[in-house]
C-alpha positions in Angstrom: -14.9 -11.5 -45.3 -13.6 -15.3 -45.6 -14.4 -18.4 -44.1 -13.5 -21.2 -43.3 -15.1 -24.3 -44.8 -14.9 -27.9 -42.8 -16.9 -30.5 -44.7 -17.7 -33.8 -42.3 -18.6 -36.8 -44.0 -19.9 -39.9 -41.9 -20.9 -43.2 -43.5 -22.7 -44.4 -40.3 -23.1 -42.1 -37.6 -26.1 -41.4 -34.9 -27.9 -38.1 -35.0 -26.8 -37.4 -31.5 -23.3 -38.0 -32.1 -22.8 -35.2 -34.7 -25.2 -32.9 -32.4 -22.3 -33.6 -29.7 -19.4 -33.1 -32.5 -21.6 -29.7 -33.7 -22.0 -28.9 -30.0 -18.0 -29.0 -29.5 -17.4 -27.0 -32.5 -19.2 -24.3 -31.3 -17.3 -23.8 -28.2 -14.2 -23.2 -30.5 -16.0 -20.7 -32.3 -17.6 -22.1 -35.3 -21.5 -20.4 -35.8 -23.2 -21.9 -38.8 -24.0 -25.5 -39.4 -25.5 -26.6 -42.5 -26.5 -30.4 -43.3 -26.2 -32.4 -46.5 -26.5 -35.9 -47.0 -23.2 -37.2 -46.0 -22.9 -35.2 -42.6 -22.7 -31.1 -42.6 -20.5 -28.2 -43.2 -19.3 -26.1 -40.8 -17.4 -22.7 -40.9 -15.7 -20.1 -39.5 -14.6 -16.5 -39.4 -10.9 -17.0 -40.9 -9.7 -14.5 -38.2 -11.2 -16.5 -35.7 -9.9 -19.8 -37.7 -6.8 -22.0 -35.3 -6.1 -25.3 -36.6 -4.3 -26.7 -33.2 -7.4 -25.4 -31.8 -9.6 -27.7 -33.8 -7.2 -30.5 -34.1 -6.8 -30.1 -30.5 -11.1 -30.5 -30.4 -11.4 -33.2 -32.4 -8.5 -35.3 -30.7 -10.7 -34.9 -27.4 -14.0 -35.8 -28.2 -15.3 -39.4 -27.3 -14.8 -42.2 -29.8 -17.1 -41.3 -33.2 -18.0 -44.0 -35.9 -15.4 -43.6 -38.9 -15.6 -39.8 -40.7 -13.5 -38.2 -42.6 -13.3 -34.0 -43.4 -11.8 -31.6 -45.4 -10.9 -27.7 -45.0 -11.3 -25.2 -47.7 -11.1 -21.5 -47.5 -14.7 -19.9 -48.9 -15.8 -15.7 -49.7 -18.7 -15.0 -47.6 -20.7 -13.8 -50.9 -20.3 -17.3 -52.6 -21.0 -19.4 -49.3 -24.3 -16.8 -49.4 -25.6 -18.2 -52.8 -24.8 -21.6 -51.7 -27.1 -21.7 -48.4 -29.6 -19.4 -50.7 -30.1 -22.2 -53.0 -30.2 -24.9 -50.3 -32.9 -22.8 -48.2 -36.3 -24.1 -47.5 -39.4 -22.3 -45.9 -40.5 -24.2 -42.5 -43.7 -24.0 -40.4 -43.9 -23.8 -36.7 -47.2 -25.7 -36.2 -49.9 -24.0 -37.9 -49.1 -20.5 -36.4 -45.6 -18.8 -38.1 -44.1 -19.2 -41.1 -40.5 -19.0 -41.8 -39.5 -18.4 -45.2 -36.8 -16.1 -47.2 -37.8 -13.4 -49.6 -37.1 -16.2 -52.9 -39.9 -17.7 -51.7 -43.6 -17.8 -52.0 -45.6 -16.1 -48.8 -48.0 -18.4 -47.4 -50.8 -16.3 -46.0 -52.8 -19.1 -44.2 -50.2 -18.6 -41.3 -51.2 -15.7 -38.6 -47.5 -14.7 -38.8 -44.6 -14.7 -41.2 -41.2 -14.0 -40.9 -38.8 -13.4 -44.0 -34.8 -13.9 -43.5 -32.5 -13.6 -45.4 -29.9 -15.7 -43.5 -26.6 -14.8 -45.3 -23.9 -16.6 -42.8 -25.9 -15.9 -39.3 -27.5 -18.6 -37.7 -30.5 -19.0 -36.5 -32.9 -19.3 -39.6 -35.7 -21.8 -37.3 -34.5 -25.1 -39.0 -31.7 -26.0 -36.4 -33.9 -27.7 -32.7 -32.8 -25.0 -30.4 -34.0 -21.9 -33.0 -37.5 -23.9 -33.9 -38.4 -24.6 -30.1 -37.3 -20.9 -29.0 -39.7 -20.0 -31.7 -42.6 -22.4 -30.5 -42.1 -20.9 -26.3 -42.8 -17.3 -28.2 -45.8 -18.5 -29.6 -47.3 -20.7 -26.3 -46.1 -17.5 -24.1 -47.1 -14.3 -25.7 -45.1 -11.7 -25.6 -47.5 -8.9 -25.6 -46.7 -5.5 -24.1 -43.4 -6.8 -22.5 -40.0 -5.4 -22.9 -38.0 -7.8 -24.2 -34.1 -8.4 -24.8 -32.4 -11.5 -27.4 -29.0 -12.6 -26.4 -26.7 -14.0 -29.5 -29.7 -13.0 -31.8 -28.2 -14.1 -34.9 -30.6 -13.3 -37.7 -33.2 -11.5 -35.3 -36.0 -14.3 -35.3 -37.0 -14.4 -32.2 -37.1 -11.5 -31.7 -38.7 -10.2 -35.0 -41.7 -13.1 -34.2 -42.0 -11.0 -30.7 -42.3 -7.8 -31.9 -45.3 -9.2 -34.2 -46.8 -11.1 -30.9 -46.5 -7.2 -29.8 -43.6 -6.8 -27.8 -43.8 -3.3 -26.9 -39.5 -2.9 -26.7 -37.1 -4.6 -27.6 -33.3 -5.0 -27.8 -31.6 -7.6 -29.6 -27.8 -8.3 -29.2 -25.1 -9.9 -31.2 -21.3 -9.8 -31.1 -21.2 -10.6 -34.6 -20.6 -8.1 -37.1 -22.5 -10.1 -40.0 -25.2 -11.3 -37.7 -26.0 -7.4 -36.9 -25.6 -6.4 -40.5 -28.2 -9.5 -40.9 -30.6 -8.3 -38.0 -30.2 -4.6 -39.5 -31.8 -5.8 -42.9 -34.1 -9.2 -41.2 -35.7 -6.3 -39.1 -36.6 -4.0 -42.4 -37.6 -7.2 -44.5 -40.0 -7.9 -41.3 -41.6 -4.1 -40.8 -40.2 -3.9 -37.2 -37.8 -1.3 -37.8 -38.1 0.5 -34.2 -36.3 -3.0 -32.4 -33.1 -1.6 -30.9 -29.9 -3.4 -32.5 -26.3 -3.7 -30.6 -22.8 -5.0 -31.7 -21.0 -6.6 -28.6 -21.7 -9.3 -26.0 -22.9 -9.1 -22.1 -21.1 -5.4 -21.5 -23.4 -4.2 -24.3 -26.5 -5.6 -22.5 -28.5 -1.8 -21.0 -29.1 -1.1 -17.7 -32.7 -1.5 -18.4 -35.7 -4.1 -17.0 -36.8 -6.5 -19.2 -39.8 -9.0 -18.7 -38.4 -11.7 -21.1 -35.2 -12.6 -22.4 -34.3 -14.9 -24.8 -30.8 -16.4 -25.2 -30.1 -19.1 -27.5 -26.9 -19.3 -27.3 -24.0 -21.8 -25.9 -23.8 -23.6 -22.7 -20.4 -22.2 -21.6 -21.7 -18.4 -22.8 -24.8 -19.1 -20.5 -22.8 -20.0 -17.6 -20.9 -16.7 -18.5 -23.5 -14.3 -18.7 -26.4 -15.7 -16.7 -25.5 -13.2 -13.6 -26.2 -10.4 -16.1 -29.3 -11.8 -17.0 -30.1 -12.1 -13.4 -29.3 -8.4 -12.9 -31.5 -6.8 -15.5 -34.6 -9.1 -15.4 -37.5 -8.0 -13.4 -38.6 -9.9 -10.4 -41.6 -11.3 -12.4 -39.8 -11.8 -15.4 -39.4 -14.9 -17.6 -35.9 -16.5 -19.0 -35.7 -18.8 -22.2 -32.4 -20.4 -23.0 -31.4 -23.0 -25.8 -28.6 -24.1 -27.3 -27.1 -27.0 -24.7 -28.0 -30.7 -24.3 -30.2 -32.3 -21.3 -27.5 -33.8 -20.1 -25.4 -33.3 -18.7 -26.0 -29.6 -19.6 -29.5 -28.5 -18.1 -28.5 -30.1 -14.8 -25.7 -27.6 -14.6 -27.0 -24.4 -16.2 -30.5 -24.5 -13.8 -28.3 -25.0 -10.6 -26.2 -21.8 -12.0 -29.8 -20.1 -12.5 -31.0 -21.0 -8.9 -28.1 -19.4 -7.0 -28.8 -16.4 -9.1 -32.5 -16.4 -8.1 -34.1 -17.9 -11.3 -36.6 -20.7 -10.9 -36.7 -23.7 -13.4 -40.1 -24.4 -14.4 -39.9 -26.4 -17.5 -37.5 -27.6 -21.1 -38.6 -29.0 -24.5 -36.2 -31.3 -26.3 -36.0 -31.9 -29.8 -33.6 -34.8 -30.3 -30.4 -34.1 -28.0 -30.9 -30.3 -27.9 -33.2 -28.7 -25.2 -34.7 -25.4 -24.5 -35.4 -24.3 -20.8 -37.9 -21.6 -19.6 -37.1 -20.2 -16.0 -38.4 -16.9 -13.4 -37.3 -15.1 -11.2 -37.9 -16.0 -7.7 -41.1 -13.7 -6.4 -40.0 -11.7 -3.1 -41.7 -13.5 -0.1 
């Protein structure tokens, strides 16, 4: 499959103002971000690919310092060797490593994950993936049935099947992110997780004690009534992948109509992750 390539360039810019630029981009359907030393790259499915769409997104964003870009059509397999080579390990404290299988295992960690991140996101280097990764490891998920919305490579949810998640389902409507998960999840031992192709409608009837959904804000607004619907009533919601504001503001008043409590976020620059319940029966 193809791609398309943007390369940003920004001779002066502030790290939040190319999170907000990434942030807009993603609404239009761009899923991997990759930084460099003059700004990032940034691609898309070339089926999914609308230049008056982007031009359209660019033309609205607030003023930005000075940046030029330019658009080149790339083969999945070559943009593949290219993040390979550009892929380093990372630690989440002192409990997980995060590493791909060209690189040395590091055994002093209780728990190591391998991925192989080919064009998926969510490898643990971008905020919203690395604080997901640190509310798995404060809030255990042991013996808890567990669903991942927009899994992406499967991290999260491989690092909660070795915290000992007892079932799990993660979901993607990405075809290479579930050919990803399908080999992440072998790389990892955890072959029993339960992998599905498709978005919200795909989501089983089932109970789950935790979901994770790093995802979008406008996706969240979208399926967040799901969510409600097949969390139990002691259950536990993470979400990433929005900013504090004005963002959080607006996704935790969608989550209190639907019964979901806010209890607390990280933040990590602009980006913020959010942990929620569901309101206990009085």
């Amino acid at each position: 499959m193809n791609y398309i390539q943007v390369n940003f360039k920004f001779p002066q810019v502030e790290s939040y103002q190319q999170d907000w630029l990434i942030a807009e981009l993603a609404e239009i359907g761009f899923d991997t971000f990759q930084d460099n030393e003059e700004g990032f790259s940034t691609f898309i499915k070339i089926s999914d690919w609308d230049e008056a769409v982007f031009q359209n997104c660019l033309m609205n964003l607030p003023a930005l310092p000075p940046y030029n870009y330019e658009i080149i059509e790339v083969e999945g397999q070559n943009w593949n060797a290219e993040w390979e080579k550009n892929f380093d390990p990372i630690a989440i404290g002192d409990k997980c490593f995060v590493r791909a299988t060209f690189h040395a295992p590091q055994p002093q960690y209780p728990y190591e994950i391998i991925i192989d991140p080919k064009m998926s996101f969510g490898t643990g280097h971008h905020q919203t993936t690395s604080m997901m990764l640190q509310y798995i490891l404060e809030d255990s998920p042991t013996q808890k049935r567990v669903l991942d919305m927009g899994a992406g490579t499967g991290i999260l949810a491989i690092l909660a099947h070795k915290l000992g998640a007892k079932h799990i389902v993660a979901i993607d409507y990405d075809e290479l992110c579930y050919d990803s998960m399908q080999e992440n999840v072998q790389l990892n031992g955890v072959p029993d997780m339960k992998i599905i192709l498709g978005g919200k409608e795909v989501i089983p009837a089932e109970d789950f004690d935790i979901i994770y959904a790093n995802i979008n804000r406008n996706i969240l607004m979208d399926q967040l009534a799901v969510y409600a619907q097949v969390i139990k009533p002691s259950g536990y919601l993470y979400m990433s992948g929005f900013y504090e504001e004005p963002d959080l503001g607006i996704i935790s008043e969608k989550a209190k109509s639907l019964g979901l409590n806010y209890i607390n976020h990280k933040k990590q620059g602009e980006w913020v992750a959010a942990k929620f319940n569901m309101h206990q029966d009085e």
